[in-house]
C-alpha positions in Angstrom: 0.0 0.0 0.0 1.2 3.7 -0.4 -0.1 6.7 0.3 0.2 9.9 -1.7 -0.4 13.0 -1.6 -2.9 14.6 -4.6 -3.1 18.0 -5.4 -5.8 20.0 -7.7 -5.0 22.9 -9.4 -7.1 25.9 -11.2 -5.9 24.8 -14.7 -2.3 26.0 -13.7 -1.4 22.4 -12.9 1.4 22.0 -15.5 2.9 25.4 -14.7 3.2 24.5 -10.9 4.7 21.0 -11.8 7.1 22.6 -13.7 8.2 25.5 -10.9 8.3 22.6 -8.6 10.8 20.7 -11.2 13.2 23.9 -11.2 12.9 24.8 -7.3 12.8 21.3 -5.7 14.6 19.2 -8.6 10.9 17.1 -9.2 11.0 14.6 -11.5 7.8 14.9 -14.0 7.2 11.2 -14.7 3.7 11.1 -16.2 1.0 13.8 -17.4 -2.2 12.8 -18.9 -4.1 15.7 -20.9 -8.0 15.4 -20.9 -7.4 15.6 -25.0 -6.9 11.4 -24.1 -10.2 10.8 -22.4 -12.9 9.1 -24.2 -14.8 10.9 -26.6 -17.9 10.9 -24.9 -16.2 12.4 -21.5 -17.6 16.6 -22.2 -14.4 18.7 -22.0 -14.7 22.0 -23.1 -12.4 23.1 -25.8 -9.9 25.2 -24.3 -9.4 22.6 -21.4 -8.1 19.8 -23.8 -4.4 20.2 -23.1 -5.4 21.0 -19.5 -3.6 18.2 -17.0 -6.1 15.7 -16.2 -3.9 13.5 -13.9 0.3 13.7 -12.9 2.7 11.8 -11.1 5.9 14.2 -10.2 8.9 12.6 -7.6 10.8 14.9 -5.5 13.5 12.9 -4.0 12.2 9.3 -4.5 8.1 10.3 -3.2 5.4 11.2 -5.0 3.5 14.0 -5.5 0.2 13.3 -7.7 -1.8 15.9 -9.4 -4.2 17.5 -11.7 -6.5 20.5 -13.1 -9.5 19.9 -11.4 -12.5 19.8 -14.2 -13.8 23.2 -15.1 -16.0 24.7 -12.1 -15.1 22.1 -9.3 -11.7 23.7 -7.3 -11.7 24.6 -4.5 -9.0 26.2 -2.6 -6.6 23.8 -0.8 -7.1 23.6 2.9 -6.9 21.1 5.9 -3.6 20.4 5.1 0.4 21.3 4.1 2.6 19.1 1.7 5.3 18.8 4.2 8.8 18.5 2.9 11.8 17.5 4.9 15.6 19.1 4.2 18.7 17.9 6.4 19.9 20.9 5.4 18.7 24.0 7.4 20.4 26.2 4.6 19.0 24.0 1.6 15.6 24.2 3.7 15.4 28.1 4.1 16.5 28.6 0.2 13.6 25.7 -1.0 11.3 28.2 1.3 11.9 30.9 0.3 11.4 29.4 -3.3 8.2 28.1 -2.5 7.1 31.3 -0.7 8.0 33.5 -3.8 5.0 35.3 -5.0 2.6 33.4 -2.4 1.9 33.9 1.1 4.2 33.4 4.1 2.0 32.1 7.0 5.1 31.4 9.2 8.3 32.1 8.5 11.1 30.3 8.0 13.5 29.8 11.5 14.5 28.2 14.2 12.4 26.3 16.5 12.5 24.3 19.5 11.5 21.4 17.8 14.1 21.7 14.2 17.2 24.0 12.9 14.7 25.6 10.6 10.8 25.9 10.0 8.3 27.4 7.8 5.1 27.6 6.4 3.9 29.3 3.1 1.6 28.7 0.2 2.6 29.1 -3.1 1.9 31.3 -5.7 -0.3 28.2 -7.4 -2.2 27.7 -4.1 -0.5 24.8 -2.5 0.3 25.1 1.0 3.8 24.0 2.6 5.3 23.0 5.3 9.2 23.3 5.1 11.3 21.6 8.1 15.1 21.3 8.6 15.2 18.6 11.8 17.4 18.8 14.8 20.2 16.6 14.4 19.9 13.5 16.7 
């Protein structure tokens, strides 16, 4: 069994997969268009080359998403995609990446618990949690 995260976008899906492939070296392994679904599935026009389902690693895990069909996003909340960086100085640069043009709902520092914290969500919408552990 594994369990994976899956993420709906505003038909910016493909544009966040990509920023996510610069800032946190993701791997794009698969996107589907909703050009391939059946014929008799209704797409509008200008959502054919929308992404109707991805699969994206970022260090070994996955990260699936897609453009939600045309009038059923909703904003992201109840949750944070939480990403784990040995590093605290690798951790505060991939936050401040992800925090670029989106909103900063803590930032990134120290904490009692790790060497460096933070939590943001991106300019596409997708909130994150950005943690640099103590070392043991």
């Amino acid at each position: 069994m594994q369990v994976n995260p899956y993420i709906f976008f505003n038909g910016n899906c493909e544009a966040a997969l990509n920023y996510y492939q610069k800032v946190l070296g993701a791997r794009i392994e698969a996107i589907i268009r909703y050009e391939s679904a059946p014929p008799d599935m209704p797409t509008p026009p200008e959502w054919k080359q929308k992404v109707m389902h991805a699969k994206i690693t970022i260090d070994g895990e996955v990260l699936m998403a897609s453009d939600a069909p045309p009038g059923h996003f909703n904003p992201p909340q109840g949750f944070a995609v939480s990403l784990q960086v040995e590093n605290p100085g690798d951790a505060a640069v991939r936050f401040r990446q992800l925090s670029d043009s989106g909103t900063v709902t803590m930032p990134f520092g120290k904490t009692f618990f790790s060497n460096g914290f933070g939590m943001c969500i991106d300019k596409f919408g997708t909130p994150w949690m950005v943690n640099s552990p103590l070392d043991d």
